[in-house]
C-alpha positions as CSV (number, residue, x, y, z in Angstrom):
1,X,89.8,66.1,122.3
2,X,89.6,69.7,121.5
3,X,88.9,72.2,124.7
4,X,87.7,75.9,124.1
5,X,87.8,79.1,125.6
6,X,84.9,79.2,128.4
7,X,82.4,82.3,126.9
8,X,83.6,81.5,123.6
9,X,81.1,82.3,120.9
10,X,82.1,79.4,118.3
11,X,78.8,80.4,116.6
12,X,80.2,83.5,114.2
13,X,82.6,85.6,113.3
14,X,80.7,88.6,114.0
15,X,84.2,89.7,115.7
16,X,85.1,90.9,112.0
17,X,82.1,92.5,110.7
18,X,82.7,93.5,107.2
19,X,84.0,90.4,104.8
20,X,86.6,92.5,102.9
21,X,87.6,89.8,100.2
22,X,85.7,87.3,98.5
23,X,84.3,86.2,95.3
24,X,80.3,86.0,95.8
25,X,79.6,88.1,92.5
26,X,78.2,85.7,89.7
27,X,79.5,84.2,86.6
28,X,82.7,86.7,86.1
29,X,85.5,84.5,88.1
30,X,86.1,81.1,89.6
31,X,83.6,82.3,92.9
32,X,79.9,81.9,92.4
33,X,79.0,80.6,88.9
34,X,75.5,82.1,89.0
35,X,72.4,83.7,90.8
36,X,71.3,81.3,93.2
37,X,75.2,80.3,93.7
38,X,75.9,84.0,94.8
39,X,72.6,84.3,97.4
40,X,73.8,80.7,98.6
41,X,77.4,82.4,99.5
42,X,75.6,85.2,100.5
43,X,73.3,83.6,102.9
44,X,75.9,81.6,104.2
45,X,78.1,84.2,105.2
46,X,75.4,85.8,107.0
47,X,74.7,82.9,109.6
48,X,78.2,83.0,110.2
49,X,77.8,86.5,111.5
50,X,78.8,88.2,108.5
51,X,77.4,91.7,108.7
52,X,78.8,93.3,105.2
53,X,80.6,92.3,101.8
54,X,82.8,93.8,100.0
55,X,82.5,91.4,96.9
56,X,86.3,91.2,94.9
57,X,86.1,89.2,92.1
58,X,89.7,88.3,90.7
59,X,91.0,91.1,87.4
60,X,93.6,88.7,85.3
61,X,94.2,90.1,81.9
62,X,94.2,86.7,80.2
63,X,91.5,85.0,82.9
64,X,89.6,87.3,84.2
65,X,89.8,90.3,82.3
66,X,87.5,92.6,84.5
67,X,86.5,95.8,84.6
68,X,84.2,98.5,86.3
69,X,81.4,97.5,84.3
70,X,81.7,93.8,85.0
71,X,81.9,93.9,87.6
72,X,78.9,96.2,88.3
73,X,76.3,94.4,86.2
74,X,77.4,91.5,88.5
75,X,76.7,93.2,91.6
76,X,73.2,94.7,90.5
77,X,72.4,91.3,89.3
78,X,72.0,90.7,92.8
79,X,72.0,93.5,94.7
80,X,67.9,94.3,94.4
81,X,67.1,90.5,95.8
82,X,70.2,91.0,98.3
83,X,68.7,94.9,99.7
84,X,64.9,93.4,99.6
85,X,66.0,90.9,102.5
86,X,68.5,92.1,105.4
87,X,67.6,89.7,107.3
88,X,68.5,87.0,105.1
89,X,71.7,88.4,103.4
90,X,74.3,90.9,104.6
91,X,74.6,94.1,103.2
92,X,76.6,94.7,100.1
93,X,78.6,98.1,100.7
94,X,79.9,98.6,97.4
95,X,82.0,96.5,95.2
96,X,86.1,96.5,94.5
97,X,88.4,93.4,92.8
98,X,91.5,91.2,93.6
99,X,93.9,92.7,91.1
100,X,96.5,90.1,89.8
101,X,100.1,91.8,89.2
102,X,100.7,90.7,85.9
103,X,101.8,93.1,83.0
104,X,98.6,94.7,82.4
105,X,98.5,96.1,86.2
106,X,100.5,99.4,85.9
107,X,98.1,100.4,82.9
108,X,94.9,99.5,85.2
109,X,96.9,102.1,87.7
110,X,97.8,105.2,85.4
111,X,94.7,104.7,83.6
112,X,92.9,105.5,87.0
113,X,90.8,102.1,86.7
114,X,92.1,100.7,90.0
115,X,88.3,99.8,92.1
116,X,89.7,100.6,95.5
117,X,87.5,100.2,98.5
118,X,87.4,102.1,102.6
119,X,89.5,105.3,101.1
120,X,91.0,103.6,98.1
121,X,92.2,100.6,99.6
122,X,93.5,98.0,96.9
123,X,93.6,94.3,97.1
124,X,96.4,92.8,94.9
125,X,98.1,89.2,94.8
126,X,100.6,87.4,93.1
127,X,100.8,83.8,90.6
128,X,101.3,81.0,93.3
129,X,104.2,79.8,90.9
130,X,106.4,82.7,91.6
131,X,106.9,86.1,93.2
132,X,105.6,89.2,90.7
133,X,108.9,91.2,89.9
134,X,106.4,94.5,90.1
135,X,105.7,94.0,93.6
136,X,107.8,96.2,95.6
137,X,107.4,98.8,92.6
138,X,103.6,98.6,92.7
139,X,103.7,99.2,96.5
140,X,105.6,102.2,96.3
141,X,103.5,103.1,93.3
142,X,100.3,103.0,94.4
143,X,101.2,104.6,97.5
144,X,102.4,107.6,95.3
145,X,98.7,107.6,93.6
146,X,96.9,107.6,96.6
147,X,96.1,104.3,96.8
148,X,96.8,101.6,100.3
149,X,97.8,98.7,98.4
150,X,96.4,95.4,100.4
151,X,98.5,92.2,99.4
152,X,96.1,89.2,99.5
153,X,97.2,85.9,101.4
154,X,100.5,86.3,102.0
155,X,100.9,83.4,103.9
156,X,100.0,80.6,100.5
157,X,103.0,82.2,99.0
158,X,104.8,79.0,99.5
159,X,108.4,80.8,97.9
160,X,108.1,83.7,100.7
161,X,107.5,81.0,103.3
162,X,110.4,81.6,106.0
163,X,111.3,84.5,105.0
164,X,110.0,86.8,107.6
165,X,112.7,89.8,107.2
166,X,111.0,90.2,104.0
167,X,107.6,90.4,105.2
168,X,108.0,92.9,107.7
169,X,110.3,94.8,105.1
170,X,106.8,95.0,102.3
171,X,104.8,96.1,105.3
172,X,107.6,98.8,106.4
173,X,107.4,100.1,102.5
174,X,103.6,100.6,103.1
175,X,102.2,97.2,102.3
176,X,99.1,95.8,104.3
177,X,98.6,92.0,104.5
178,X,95.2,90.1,104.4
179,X,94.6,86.9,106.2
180,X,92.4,84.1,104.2
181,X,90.1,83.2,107.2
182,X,90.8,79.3,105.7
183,X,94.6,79.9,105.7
184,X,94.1,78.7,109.8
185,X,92.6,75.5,108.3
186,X,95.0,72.6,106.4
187,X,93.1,73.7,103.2
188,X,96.1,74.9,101.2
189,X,98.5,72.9,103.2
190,X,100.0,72.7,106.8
191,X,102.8,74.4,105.8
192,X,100.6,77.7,104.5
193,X,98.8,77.2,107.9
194,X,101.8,77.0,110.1
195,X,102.8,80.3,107.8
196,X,99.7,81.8,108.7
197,X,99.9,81.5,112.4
198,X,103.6,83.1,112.8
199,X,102.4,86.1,110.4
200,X,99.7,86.6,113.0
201,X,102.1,86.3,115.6
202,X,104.0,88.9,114.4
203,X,101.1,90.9,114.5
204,X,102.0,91.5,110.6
205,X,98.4,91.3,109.3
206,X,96.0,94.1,108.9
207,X,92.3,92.6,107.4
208,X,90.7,89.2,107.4
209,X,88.5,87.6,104.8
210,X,87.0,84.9,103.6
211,X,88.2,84.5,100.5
212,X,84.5,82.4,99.7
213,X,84.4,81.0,96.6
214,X,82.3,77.7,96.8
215,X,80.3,76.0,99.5
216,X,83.5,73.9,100.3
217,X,85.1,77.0,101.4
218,X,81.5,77.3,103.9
219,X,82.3,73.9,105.4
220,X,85.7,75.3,106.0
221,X,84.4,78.3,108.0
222,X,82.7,76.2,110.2
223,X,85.5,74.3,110.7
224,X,87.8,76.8,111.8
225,X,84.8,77.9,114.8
226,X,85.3,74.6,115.9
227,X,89.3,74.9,116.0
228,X,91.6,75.8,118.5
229,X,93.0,78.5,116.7
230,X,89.8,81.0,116.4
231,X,90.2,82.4,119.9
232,X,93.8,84.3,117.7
233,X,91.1,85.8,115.5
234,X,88.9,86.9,118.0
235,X,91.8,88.2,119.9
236,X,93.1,89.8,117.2
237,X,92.7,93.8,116.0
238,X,91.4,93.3,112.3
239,X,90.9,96.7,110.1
240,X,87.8,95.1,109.0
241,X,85.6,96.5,112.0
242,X,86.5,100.0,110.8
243,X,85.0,100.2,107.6
């Protein structure tokens, strides 16, 4: 039997606010696949107590190869239907991307392409396989070109798993981290959830997000209201109420 919190509101996550990461834009990743897919997301996250989006749809040079303008004909093919209903859909406050750091990254950089969001704030990630030998370089790089580099999920890194030191070294170089709301779920694994927890222990994390692609990942956010762990979300000093 699971107990909660007395006063707990397992109803939303209005705690957060502003959704920060997420792939709700149509057709241009592995999130929504169209239209109505994106307003489903959209509506979703809404009676969940989402207030705001920030949509990030993934930039992969050989997946994904996304740009400013993709990115924005996405957006505007929803943002009309989105602004015409408030009540129904939260508010879109502009638009950035989750960059991948593959070899194409440090061009997207110099070239001054980088979408950055809440004073050029920029969500980056690594392949699952294996650590990006840029990392460290990127952080100090983007710092340097006035950027706040974001690192997506750190805890479904499963090689960084344990390795703790090294976390709170990439934060100490100027790194913020950004908790997948799901991570606190057995989704991606028990071991990525038992990650997930200590990092938030550690008070290492700065932003929460959804990281909504599908209406699995829904299910899964009404899951987590129902666990034991939200009440170390709603306890918890998120970024995301700030922008």
């Amino acid at each position: 039997m699971i107990f909660f919190k007395k006063n707990l509101n397992i109803g939303n996550y209005d705690f957060l606010g502003v959704d920060m990461h997420n792939h709700i834009l149509p057709g241009i990743d592995d999130g929504a696949k169209d239209v109505n897919a994106s307003l489903y997301l959209l509506e979703s996250l809404k009676k969940l107590g989402i207030s705001k989006v920030i949509p990030t749809p993934h930039t992969m040079h050989q997946l994904y190869p996304n740009n400013a303008v993709t990115i924005e004909t996405a957006y505007k093919s929803i943002s009309t239907t989105v602004k015409t209903e408030p009540d129904k859909y939260p508010g879109i406050i502009g638009y950035s991307s989750e960059y991948l750091l593959d070899d194409q990254f440090p061009l997207l950089r110099e070239s001054k392409q980088l979408l950055g969001f809440a004073h050029n704030h920029v969500l980056i990630e690594m392949s699952y396989a294996a650590a990006s030998p840029i990392l460290e370089e990127e952080i100090y790089q983007l710092q340097l070109a006035g950027y706040t580099p974001i690192l997506a999920h750190p805890e479904r890194y499963n090689y960084l798993h344990g390795n703790f030191n090294y976390y709170e070294n990439l934060v100490r170089r100027g790194c913020q981290f950004q908790l997948n709301l799901i991570s606190l779920t057995d989704y991606y694994g028990k071991d990525v959830q038992k990650n997930a927890l200590k990092l938030l222990d550690m008070q290492l994390y700065h932003w929460a997000g959804t990281d909504a692609h599908h209406e699995g990942h829904i299910e899964l956010l009404n899951q987590l209201l129902r666990s034991k762990h939200i009440h170390k979300l709603r306890d918890y000093e998120f970024k995301n109420q700030m922008i």
